[in-house]
N, C-alpha and C positions, 0 to 999 in steps of 0.2 A: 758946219760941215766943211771938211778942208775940201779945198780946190779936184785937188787928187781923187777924192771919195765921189764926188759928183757924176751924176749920169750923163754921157754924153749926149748931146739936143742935138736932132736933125730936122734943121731948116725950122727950127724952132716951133713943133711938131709937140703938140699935146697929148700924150700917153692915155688910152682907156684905163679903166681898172683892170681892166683883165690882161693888158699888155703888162701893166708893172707886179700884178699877182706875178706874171711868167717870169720877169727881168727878177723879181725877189727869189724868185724857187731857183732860179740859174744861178741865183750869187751865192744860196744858202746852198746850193750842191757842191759850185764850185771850194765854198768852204770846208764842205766836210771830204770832199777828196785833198785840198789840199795839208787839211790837219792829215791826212793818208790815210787812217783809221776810224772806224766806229769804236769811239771812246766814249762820246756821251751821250745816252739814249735822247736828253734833253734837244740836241741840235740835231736828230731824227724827226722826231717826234714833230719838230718848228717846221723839217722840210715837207716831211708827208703832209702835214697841216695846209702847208703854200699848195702842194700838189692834189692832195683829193679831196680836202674840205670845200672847196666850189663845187666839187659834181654835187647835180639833182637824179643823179643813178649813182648805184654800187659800183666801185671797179676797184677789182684786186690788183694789184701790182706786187712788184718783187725788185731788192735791193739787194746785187749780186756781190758779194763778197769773195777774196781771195781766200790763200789759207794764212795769211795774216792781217787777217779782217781790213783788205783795204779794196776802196770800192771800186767793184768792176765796173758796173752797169745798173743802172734805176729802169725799170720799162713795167708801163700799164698794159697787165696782159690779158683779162677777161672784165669785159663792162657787163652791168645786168640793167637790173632793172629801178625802181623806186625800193623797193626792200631785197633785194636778192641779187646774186652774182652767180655763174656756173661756173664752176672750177675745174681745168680736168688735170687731175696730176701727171696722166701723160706728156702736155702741152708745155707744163711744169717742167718737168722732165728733159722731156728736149731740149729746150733753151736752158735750162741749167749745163746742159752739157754743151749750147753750144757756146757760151764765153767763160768754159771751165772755171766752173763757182766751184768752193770749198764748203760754203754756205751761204744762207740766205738769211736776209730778215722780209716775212710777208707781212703784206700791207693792206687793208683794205677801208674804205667809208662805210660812216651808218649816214645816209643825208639826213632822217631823222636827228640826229645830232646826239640821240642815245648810246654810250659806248658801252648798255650791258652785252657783254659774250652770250651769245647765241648757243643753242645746241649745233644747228647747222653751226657755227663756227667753230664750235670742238670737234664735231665728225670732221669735217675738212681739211682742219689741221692734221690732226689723228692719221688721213689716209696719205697727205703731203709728208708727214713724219718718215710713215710705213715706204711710201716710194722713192723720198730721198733716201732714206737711210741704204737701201737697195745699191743705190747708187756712192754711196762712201760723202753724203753729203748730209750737212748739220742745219737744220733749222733754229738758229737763236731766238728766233723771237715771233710774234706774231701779233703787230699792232691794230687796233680797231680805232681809226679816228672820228672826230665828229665833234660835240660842244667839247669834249675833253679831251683823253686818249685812253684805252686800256691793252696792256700787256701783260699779253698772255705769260712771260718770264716773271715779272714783277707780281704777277697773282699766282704763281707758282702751278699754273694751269698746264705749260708747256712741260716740266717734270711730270706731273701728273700722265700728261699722254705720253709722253716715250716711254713710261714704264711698263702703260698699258700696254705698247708696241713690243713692248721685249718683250711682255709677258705671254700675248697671242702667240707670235713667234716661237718661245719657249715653249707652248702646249702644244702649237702643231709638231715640231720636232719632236715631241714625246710620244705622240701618236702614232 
């Protein structure tokens, strides 16, 4: 390791794990703002990893994007429980609006270390869909972390709900 690359010691102070968990997830953010863009789901994926695979509860977070996908704001916004998180799209909502995201990528843990999608995980999505969309904003993605990762883009799960969303939309209008 070059000189340069090294962590600065104070008063030559021995790091917890959970202090250098924090210091890696800082470096791995600082990196993908400074690439400016979510280019590669991969170095997503490695930070939500640093940031929600220690919880022993669910917490959903959100990774606020510009309209050229560069990132505004990371913030863990609803903690639950050992299997479960409450989500409220309003809450959603708000803070979407307040550091004027274009889009989002949503994020949440299984601590079970299981990344199969949920039904609760597709209704949730489904209603985050329906109430950004409201709002002129794009949900890309929606990761589940744990021993692995799965995305909802990648299993073609996230098309699936927005069509559903046009298509509710489209029958009330009809009515």
């Amino acid at each position: 390791m070059l000189k340069s690359q090294q962590l600065p010691s104070t008063n030559n102070t021995i790091l917890t794990d959970d202090e250098i968990v924090d210091l890696a997830s800082r470096i791995l953010f600082r990196r993908l703002k400074r690439e400016g863009k979510i280019n590669s789901p991969r170095s997503t994926v490695d930070f939500l990893k640093l940031k929600l695979g220690s919880y022993e509860r669910e917490v959903f977070s959100i990774i606020y994007l510009s309209n050229n996908n560069e990132i505004i704001e990371y913030k863990e916004l609803f903690f639950g429980t050992i299997n479960s998180a409450s989500v409220y799209p309003r809450e959603v909502v708000k803070d979407v609006l307040r550091v004027n995201a274009t889009s989002v990528i949503l994020a949440h843990n299984h601590p079970s270390g299981n990344v199969e999608v949920s039904t609760a995980d597709k209704l949730i999505t489904g209603k985050l869909i329906k109430a950004l969309s409201l709002i002129d904003v794009e949900v890309l993605d929606h990761l589940i972390i744990g021993n692995s990762y799965a995305s909802f883009a990648e299993l073609n799960l996230l098309a699936q709900l927005k069509q559903e969303v046009e298509c509710l939309d489209i029958i009330k209008l009809q009515s």
